[in-house]
C-alpha positions as CSV (number, residue, x, y, z in Angstrom):
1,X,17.8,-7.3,-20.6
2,X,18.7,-5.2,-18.3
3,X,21.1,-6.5,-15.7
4,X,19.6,-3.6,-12.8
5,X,16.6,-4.6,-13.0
6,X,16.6,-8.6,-12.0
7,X,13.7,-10.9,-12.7
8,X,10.7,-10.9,-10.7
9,X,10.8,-13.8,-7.8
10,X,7.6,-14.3,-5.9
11,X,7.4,-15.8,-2.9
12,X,5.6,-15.5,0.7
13,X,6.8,-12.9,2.9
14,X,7.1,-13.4,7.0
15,X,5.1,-10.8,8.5
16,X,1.7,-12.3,6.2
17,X,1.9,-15.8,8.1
18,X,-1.1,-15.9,10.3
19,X,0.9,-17.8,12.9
20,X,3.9,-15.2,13.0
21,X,4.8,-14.9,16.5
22,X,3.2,-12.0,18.1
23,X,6.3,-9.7,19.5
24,X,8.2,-10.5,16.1
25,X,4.9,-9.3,14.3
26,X,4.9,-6.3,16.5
27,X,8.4,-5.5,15.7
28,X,8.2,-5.9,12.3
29,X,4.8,-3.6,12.2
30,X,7.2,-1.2,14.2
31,X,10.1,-1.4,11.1
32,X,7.3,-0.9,8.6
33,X,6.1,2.2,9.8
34,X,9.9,3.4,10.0
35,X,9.9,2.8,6.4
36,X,6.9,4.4,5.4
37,X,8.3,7.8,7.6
38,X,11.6,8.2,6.3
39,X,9.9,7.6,2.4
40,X,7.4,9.8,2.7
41,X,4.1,7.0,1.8
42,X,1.4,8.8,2.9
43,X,3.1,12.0,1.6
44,X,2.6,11.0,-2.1
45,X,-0.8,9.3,-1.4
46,X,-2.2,12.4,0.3
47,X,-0.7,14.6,-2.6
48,X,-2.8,12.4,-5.1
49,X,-6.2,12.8,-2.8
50,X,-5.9,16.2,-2.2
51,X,-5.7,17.3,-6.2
52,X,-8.6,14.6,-6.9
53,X,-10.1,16.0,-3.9
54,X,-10.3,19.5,-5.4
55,X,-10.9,18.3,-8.6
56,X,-14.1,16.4,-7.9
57,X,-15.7,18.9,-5.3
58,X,-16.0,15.6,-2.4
59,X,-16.9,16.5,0.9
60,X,-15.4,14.6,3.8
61,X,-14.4,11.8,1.4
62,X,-14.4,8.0,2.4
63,X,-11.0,6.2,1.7
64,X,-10.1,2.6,2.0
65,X,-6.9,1.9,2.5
66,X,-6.1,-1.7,1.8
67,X,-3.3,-3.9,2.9
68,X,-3.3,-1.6,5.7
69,X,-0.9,-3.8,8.4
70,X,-0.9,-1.8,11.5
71,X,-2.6,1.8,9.8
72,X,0.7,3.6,10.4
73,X,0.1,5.0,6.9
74,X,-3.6,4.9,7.0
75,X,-3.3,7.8,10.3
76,X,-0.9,9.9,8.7
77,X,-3.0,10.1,5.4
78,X,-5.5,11.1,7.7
79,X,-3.6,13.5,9.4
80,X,-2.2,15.0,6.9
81,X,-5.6,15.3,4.8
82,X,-7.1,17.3,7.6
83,X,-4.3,19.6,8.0
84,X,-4.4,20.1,4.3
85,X,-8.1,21.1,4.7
86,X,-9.7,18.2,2.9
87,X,-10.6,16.4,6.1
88,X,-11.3,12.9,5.0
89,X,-12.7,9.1,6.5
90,X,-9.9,6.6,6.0
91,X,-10.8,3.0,7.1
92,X,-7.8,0.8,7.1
93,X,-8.6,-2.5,6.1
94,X,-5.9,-6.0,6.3
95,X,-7.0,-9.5,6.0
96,X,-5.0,-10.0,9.2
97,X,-7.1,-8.2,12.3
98,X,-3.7,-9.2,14.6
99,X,-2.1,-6.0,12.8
100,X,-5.1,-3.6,12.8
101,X,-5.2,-4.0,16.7
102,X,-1.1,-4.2,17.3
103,X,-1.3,-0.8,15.1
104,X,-4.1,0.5,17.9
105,X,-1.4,-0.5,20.5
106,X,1.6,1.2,18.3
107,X,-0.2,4.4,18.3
108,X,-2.6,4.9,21.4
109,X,-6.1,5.4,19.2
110,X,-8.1,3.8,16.9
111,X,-9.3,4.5,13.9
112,X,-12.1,3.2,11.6
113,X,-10.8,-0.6,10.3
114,X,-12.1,-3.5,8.9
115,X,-10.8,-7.3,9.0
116,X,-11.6,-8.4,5.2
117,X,-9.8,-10.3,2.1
118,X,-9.3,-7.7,-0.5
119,X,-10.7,-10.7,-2.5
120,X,-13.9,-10.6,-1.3
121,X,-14.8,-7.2,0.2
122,X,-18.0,-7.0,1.6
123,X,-18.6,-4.0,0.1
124,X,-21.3,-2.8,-2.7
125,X,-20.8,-0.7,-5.6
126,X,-19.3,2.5,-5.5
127,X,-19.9,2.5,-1.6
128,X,-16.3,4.6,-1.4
129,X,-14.5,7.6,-2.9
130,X,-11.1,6.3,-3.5
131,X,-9.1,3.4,-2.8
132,X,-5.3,3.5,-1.7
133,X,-2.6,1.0,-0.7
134,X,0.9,1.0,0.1
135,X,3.4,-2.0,-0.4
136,X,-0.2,-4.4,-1.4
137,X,0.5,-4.8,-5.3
138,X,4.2,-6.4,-5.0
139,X,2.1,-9.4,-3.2
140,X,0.1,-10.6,-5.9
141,X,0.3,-12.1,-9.3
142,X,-0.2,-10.6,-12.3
143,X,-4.0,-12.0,-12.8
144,X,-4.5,-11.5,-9.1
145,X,-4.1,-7.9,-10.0
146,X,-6.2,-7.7,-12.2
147,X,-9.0,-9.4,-10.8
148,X,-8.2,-6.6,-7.9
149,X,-7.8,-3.8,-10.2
150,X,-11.9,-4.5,-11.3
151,X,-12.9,-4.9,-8.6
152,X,-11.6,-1.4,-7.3
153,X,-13.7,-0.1,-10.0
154,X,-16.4,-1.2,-9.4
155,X,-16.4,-0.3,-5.4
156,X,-14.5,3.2,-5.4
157,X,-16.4,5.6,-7.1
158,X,-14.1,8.1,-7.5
159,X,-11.2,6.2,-8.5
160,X,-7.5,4.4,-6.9
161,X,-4.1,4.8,-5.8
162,X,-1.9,2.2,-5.1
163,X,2.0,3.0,-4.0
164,X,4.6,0.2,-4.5
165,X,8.5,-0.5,-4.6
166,X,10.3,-1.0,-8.0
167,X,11.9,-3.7,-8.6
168,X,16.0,-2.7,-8.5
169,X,19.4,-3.8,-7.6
170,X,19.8,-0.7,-5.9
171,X,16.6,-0.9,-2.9
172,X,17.5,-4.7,-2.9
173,X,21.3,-4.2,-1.7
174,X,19.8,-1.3,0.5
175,X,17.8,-3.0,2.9
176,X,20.0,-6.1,2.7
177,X,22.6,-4.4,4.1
178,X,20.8,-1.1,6.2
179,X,18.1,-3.2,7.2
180,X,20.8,-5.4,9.1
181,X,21.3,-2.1,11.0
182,X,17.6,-0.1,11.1
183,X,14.8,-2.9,11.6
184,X,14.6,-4.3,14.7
185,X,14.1,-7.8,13.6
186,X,15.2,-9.7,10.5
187,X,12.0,-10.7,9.6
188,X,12.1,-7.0,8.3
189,X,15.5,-7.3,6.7
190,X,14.2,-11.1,5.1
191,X,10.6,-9.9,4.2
192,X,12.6,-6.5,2.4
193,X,13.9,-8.2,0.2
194,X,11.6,-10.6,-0.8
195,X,9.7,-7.5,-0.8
196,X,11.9,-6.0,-3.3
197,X,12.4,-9.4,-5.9
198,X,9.2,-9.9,-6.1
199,X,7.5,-6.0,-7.0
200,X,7.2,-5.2,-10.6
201,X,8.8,-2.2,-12.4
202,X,6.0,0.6,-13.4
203,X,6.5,-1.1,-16.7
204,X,5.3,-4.4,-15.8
205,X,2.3,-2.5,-13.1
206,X,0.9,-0.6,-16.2
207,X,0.6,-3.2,-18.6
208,X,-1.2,-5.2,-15.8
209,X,-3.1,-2.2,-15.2
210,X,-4.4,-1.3,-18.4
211,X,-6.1,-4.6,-19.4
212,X,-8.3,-4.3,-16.7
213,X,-9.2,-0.6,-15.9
214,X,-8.5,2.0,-19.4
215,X,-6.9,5.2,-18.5
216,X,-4.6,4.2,-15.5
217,X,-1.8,5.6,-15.1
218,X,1.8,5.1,-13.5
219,X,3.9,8.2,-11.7
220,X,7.4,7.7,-10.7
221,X,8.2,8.1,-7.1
222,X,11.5,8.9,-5.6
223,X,13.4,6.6,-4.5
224,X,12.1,3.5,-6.4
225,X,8.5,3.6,-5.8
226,X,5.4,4.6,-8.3
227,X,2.1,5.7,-8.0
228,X,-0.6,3.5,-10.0
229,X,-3.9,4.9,-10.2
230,X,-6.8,5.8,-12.2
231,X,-9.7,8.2,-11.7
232,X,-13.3,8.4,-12.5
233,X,-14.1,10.8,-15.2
């Protein structure tokens, strides 16, 4: 037992209530993408693509970033895959469309998105390169993951990348307390740290992982994040 790492809590987070009100949702949207700048999500995301990038040869790749919220992260990957020179599609895709179009709103453009359950994608086989997600995995049980996990390789043809928190005293008393000060709601502060008791350690994400798709892998992140993917041979 170990007394950093407290057990995993589960629970429903604010921002994913379909009747959220809208300025709260917008602010919240507005904290997330703080987050994701000041720790560097679409940093580690874009460093995966671009070695798989170079590694499989794609040309203007398409990526589906799931779990997208407002595409904060899903622009910047795009961004920063193009000024890498491995210019890429990304399509952001959230089962709430309220948070594709406040993220149009939050950044002045669009970009490819699609409204869809990560469930029930309508989507064939293999219609995409890679898949990718940020702060998506932490919301699901165990066998939900799974079930997810299969179904990623079935419609990615190249392979996934999905970047989460870790489950820690340390991020939890973080945003408890900094939150209080950064976010400009607490729904931010209160969905943080539900955020936080209810991720999984990259222990706990590979053993989930590896019943469903052989050969994936988990990469530690700083600060308390990790990369779980797999790739197509």
């Amino acid at each position: 037992m170990n007394l950093l790492v407290p057990p995993r809590r589960p629970s429903d987070e604010i921002l994913d209530d379909p009747d959220i009100a809208p300025e709260e949702m917008y602010r919240s949207l507005q904290d997330l993408a703080l987050v994701n700048r000041w720790w560097g999500s679409a940093r580690a995301l874009r460093q995966f693509l671009v070695r798989e990038i170079r590694r499989s040869g794609a040309v203007r790749p398409v990526v589906l970033d799931l779990g997208a919220g407002s595409a904060d992260v899903s622009r910047r990957l795009a961004r920063s895959l193009s000024r890498s020179g491995h210019p890429a599609t990304v399509v952001a895709c959230d089962v709430q469309w309220r948070h594709l179009i406040a993220g149009r709103r939050m950044a002045g453009n669009e970009l490819p998105s699609l409204a869809g359950d990560a469930f029930a994608l309508p989507l064939p086989e293999k219609s995409v390169d890679w898949i990718v997600s940020t702060l998506f995995f932490h919301h699901f049980s165990p066998a939900e993951n799974a079930r997810l996990l299969e179904s990623f390789a079935r419609i990615a043809r190249r392979g996934f990348a999905l970047l989460d928190l870790t489950r820690h005293v340390l991020p939890l008393a973080f945003i408890a307390v900094a939150g209080r000060v950064l976010f400009k709601t607490p729904v931010s502060v209160a969905d943080g740290v539900a955020s936080v008791r209810q991720a999984y350690t990259p222990e706990e994400a590979i053993e989930i992982a590896r019943r469903s798709v052989p050969g994936a892998r988990v990469d530690r992140v700083f600060p308390f994040r990790y990369l779980l993917s797999a790739t197509t041979p």
